[in-house]
SELUM-847835 format. One record per atom (N, C-alpha, C): residue number from 0; residue in one letter; chain; x negated, y negated, z negated. Coordinates in pm, 1 decimal, padded with zeros to 6 digits. Layout:
residues N
{num: NUM, residu: A, chaine: A, u: X, v: Y, w: Z} .
...
END
This chain:
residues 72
{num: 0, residu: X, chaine: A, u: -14598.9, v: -12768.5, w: -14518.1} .
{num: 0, residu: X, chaine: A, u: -14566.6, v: -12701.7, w: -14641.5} .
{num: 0, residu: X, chaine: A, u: -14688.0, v: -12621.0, w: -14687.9} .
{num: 1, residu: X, chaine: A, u: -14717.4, v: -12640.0, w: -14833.6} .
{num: 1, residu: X, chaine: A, u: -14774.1, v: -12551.3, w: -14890.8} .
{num: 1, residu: X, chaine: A, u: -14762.5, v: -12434.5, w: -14956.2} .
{num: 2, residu: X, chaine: A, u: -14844.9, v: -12294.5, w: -14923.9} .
{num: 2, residu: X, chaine: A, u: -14754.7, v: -12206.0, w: -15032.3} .
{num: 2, residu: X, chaine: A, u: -14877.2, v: -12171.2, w: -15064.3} .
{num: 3, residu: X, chaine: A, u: -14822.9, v: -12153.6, w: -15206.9} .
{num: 3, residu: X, chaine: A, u: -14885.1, v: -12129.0, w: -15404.9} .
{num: 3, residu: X, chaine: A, u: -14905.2, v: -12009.6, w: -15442.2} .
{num: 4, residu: X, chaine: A, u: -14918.6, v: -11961.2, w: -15522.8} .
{num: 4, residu: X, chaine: A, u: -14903.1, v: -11828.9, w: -15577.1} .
{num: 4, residu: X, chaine: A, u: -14858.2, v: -11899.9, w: -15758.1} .
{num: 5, residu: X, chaine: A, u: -14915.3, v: -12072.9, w: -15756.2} .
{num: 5, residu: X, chaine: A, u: -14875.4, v: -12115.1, w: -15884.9} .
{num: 5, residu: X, chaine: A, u: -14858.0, v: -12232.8, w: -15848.3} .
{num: 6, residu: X, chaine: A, u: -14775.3, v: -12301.0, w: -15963.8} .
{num: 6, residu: X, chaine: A, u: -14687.7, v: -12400.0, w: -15993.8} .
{num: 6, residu: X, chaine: A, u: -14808.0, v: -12505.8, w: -15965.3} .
{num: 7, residu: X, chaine: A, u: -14834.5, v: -12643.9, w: -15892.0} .
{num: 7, residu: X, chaine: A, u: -14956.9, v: -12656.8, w: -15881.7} .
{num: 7, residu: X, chaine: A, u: -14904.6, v: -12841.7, w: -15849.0} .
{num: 8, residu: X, chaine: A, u: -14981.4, v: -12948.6, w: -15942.6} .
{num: 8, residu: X, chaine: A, u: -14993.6, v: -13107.0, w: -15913.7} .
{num: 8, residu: X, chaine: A, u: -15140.1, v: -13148.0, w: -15915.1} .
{num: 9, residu: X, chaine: A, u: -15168.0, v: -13160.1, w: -15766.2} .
{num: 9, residu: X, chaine: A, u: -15318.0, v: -13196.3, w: -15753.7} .
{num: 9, residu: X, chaine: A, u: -15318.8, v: -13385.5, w: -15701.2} .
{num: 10, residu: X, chaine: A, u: -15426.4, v: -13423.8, w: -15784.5} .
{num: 10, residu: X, chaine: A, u: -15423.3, v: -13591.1, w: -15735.7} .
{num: 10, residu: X, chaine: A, u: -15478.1, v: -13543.0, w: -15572.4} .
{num: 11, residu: X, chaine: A, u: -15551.7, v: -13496.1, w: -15548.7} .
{num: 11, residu: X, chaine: A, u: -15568.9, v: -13546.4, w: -15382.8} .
{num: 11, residu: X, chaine: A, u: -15465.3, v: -13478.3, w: -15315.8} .
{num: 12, residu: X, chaine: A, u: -15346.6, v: -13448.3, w: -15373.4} .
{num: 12, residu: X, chaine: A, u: -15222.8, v: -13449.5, w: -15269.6} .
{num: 12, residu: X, chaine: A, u: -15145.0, v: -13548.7, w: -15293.8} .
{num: 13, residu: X, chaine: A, u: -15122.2, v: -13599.4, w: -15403.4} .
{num: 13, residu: X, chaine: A, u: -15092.8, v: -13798.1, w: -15455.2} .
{num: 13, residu: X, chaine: A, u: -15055.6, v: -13827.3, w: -15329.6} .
{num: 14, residu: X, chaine: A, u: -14947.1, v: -13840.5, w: -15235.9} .
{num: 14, residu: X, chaine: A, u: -14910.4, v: -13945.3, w: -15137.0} .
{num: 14, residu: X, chaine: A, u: -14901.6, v: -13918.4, w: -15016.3} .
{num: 15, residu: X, chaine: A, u: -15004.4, v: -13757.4, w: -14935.0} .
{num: 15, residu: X, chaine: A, u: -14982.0, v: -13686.5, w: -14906.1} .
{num: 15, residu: X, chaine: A, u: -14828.6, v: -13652.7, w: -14819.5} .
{num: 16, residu: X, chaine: A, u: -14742.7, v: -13638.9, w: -14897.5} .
{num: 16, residu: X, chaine: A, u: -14549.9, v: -13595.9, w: -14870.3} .
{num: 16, residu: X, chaine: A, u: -14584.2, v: -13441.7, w: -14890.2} .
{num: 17, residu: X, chaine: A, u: -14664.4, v: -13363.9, w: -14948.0} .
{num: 17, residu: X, chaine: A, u: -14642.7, v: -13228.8, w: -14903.7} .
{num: 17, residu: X, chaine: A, u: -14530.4, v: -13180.0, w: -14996.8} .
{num: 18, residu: X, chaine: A, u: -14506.0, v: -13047.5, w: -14941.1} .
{num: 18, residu: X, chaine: A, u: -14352.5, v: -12992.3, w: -15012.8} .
{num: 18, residu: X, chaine: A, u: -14446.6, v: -12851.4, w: -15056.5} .
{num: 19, residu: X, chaine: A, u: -14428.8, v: -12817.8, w: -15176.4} .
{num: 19, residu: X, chaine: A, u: -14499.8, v: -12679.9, w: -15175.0} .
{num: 19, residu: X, chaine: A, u: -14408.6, v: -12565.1, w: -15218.7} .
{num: 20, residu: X, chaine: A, u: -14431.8, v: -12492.1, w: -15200.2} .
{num: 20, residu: X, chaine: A, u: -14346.1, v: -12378.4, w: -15190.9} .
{num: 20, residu: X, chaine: A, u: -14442.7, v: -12259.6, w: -15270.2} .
{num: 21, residu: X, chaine: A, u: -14407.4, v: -12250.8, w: -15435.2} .
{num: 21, residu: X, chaine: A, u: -14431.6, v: -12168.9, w: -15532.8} .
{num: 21, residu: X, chaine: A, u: -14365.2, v: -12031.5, w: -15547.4} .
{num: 22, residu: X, chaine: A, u: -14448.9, v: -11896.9, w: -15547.0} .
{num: 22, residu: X, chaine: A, u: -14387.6, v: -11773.4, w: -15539.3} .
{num: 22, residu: X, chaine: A, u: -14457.0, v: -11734.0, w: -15697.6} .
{num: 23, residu: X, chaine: A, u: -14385.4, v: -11710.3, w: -15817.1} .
{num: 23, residu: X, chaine: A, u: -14409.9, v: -11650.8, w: -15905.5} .
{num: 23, residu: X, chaine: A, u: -14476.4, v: -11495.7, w: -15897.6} .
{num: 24, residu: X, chaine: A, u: -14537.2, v: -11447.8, w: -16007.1} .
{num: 24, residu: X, chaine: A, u: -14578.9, v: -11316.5, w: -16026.1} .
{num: 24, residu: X, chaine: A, u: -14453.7, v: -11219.6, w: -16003.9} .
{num: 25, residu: X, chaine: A, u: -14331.4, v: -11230.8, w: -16013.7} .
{num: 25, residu: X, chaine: A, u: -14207.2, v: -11161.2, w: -15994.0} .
{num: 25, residu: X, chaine: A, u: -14131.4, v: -11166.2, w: -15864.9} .
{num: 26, residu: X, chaine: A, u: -14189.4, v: -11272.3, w: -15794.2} .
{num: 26, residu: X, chaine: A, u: -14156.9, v: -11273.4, w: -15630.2} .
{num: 26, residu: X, chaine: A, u: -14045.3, v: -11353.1, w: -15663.1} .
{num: 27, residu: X, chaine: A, u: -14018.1, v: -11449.5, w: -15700.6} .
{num: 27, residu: X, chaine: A, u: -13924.8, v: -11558.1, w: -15706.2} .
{num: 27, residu: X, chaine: A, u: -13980.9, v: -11678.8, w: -15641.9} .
{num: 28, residu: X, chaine: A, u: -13962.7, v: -11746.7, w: -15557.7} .
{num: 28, residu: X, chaine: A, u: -13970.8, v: -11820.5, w: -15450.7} .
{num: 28, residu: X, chaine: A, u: -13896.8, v: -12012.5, w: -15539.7} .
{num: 29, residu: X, chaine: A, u: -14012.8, v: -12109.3, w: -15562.7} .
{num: 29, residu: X, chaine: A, u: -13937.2, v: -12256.3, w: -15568.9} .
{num: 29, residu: X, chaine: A, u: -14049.9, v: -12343.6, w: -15461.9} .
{num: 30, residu: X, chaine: A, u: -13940.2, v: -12439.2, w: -15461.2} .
{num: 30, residu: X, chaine: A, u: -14013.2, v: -12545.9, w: -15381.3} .
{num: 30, residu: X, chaine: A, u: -13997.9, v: -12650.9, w: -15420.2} .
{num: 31, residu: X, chaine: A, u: -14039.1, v: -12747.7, w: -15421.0} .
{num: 31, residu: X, chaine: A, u: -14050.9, v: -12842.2, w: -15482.7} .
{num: 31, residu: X, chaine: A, u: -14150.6, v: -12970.1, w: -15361.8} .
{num: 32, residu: X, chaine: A, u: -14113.6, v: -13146.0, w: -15386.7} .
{num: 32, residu: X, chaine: A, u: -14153.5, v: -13233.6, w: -15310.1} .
{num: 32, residu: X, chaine: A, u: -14282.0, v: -13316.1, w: -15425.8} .
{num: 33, residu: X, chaine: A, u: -14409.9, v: -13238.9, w: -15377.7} .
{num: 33, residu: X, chaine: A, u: -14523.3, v: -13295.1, w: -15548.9} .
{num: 33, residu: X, chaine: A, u: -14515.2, v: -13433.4, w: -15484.7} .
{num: 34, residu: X, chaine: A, u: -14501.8, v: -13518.4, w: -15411.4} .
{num: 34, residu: X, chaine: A, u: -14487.2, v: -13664.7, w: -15496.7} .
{num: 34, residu: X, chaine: A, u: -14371.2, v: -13682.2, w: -15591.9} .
{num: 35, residu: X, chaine: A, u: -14236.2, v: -13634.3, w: -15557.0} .
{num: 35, residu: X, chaine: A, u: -14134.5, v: -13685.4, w: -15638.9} .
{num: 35, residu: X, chaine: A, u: -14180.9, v: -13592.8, w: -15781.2} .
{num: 36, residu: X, chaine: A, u: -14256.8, v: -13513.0, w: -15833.6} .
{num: 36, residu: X, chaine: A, u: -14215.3, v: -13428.7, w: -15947.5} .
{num: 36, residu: X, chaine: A, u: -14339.5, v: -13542.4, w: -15985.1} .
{num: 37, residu: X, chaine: A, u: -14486.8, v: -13553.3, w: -15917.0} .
{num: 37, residu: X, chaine: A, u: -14583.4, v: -13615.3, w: -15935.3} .
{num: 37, residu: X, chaine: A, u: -14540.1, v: -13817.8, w: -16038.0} .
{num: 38, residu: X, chaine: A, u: -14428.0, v: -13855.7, w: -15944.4} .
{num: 38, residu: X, chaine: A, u: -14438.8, v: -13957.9, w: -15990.9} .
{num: 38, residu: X, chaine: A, u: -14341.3, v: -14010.1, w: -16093.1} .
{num: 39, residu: X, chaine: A, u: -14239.3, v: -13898.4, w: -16121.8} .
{num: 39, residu: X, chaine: A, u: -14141.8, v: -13873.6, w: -16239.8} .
{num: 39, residu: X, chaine: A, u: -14227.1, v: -13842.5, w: -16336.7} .
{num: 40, residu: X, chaine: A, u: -14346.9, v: -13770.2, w: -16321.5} .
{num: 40, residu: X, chaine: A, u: -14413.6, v: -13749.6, w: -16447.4} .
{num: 40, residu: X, chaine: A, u: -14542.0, v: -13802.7, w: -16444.5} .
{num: 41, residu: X, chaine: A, u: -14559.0, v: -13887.2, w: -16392.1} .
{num: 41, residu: X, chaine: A, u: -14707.8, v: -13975.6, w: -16398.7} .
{num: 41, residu: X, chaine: A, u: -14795.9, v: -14012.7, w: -16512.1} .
{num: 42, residu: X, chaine: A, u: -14696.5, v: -14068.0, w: -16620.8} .
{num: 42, residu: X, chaine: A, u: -14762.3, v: -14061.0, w: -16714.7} .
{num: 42, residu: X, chaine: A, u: -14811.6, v: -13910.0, w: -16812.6} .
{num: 43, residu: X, chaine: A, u: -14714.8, v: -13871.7, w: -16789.9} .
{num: 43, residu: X, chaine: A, u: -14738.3, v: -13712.9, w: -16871.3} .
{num: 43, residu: X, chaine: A, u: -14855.4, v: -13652.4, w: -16843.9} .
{num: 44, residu: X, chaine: A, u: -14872.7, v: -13643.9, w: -16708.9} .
{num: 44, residu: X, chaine: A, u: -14965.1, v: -13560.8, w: -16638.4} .
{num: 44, residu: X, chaine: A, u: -15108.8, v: -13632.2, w: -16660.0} .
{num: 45, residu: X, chaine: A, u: -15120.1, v: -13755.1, w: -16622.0} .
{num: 45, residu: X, chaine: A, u: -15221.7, v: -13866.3, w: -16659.2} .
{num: 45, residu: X, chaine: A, u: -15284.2, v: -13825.4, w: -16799.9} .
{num: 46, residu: X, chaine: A, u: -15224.8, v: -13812.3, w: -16897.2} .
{num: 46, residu: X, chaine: A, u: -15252.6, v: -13806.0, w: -17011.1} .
{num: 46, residu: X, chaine: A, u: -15309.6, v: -13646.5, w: -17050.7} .
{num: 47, residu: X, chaine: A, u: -15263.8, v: -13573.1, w: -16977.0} .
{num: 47, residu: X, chaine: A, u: -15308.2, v: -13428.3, w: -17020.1} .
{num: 47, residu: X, chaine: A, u: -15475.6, v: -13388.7, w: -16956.8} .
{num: 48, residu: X, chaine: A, u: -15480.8, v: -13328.8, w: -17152.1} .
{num: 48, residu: X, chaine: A, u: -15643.5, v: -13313.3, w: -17077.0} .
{num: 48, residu: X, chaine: A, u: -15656.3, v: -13239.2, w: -16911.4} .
{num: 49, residu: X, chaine: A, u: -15596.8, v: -13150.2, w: -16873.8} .
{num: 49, residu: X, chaine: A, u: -15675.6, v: -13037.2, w: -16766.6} .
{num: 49, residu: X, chaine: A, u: -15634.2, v: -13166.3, w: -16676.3} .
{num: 50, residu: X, chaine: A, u: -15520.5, v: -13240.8, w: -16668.5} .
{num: 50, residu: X, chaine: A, u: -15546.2, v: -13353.2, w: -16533.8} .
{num: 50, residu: X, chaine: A, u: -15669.8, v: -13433.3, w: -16589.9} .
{num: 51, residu: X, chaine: A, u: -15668.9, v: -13488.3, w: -16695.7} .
{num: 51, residu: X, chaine: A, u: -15774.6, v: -13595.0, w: -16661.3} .
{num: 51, residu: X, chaine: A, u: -15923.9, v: -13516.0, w: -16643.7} .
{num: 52, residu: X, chaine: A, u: -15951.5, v: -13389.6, w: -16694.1} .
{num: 52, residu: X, chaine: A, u: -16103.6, v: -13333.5, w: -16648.8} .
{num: 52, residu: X, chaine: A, u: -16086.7, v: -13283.2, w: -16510.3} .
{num: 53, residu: X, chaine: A, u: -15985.4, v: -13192.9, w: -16465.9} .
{num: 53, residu: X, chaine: A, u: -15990.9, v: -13139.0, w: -16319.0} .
{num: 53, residu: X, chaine: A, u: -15911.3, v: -13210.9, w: -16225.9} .
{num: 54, residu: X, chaine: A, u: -15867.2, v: -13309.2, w: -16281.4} .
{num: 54, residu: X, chaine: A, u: -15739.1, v: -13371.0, w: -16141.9} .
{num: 54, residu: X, chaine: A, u: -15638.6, v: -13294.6, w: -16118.6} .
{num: 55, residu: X, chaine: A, u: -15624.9, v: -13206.1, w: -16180.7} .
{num: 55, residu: X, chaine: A, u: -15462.5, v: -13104.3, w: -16142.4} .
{num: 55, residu: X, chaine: A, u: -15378.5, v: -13045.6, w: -16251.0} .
{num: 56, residu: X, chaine: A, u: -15285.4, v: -12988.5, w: -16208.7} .
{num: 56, residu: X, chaine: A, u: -15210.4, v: -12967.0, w: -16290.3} .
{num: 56, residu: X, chaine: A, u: -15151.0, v: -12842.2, w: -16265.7} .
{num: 57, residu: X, chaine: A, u: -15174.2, v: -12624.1, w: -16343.6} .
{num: 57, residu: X, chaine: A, u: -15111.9, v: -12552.2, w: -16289.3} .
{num: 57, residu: X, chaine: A, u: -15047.7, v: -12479.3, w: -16352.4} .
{num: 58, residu: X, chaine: A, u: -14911.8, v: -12442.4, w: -16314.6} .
{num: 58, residu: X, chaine: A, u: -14874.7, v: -12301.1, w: -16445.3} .
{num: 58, residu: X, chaine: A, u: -14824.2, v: -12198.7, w: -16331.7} .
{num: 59, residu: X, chaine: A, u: -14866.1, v: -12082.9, w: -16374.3} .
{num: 59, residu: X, chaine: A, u: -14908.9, v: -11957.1, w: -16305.8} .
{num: 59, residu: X, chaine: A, u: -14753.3, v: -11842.4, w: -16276.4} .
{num: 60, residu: X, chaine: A, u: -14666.1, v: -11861.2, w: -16414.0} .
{num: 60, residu: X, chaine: A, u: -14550.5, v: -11796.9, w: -16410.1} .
{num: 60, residu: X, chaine: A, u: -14453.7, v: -11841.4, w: -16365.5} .
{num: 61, residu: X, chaine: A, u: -14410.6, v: -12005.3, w: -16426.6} .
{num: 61, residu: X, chaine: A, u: -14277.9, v: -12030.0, w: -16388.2} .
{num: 61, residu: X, chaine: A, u: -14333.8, v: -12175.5, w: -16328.9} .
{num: 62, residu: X, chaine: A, u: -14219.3, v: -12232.3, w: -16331.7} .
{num: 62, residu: X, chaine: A, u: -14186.1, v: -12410.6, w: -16360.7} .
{num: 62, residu: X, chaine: A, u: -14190.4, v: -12478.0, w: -16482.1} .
{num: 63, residu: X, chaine: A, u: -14320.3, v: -12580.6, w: -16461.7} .
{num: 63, residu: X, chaine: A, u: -14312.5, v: -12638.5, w: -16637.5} .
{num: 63, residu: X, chaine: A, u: -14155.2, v: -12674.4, w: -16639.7} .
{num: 64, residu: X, chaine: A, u: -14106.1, v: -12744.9, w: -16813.8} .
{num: 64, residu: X, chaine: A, u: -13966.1, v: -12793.2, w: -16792.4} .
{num: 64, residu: X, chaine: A, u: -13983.2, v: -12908.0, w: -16760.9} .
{num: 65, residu: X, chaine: A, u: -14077.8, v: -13012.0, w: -16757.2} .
{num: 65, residu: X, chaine: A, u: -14047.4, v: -13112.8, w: -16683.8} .
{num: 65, residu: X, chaine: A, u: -14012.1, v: -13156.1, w: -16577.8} .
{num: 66, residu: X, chaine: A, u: -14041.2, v: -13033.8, w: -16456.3} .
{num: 66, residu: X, chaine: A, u: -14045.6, v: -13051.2, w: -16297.9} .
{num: 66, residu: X, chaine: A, u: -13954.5, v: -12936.6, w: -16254.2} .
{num: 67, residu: X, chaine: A, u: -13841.0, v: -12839.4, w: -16389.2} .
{num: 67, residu: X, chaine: A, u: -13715.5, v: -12802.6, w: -16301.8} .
{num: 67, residu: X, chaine: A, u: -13619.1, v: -12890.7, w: -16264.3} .
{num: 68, residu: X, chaine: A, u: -13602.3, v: -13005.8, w: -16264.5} .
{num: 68, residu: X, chaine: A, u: -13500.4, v: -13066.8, w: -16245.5} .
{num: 68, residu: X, chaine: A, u: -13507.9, v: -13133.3, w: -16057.4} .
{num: 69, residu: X, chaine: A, u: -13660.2, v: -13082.0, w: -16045.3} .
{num: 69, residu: X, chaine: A, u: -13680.0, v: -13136.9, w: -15919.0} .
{num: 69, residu: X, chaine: A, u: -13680.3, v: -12981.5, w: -15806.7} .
{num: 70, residu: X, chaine: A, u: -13674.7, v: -12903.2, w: -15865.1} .
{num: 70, residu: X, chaine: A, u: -13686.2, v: -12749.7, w: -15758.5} .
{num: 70, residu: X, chaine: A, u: -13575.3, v: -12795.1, w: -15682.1} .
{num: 71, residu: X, chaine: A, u: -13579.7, v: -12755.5, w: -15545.3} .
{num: 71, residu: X, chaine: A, u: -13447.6, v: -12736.5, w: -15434.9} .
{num: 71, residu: X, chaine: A, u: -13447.6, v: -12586.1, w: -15439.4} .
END
């Protein structure tokens, strides 16, 4: 398991299995499995500039809305 301080889809974890475990600025605690959020949104992410210049993907406060449906 990984733990975050942010919401975070990096290609060199692509396949990986890691589970990461995101703690917001408010001390709210998600976790999430980045292949399954990774490959539900493959194309999305593919297409956005900060993935295609840095390979990742981060948001700092919450959960984008594409990848609450995958929090445990």
């Amino acid at each position: 398991m990984i733990s975050s301080k942010r919401f975070v889809i990096r290609k060199t974890l692509v396949g990986k299995g890691e589970t990461i475990e995101f703690t917001n600025k408010k001390g709210t605690k998600f976790v999430y499995d980045h292949d399954v959020v990774y490959e539900a949104n493959k194309a999305k992410l593919e297409a956005m500039p900060c993935f295609i210049k840095y390979k990742s993907y981060t948001a700092t406060n919450n959960v984008p809305s594409f990848a609450k449906e995958f929090i445990q």
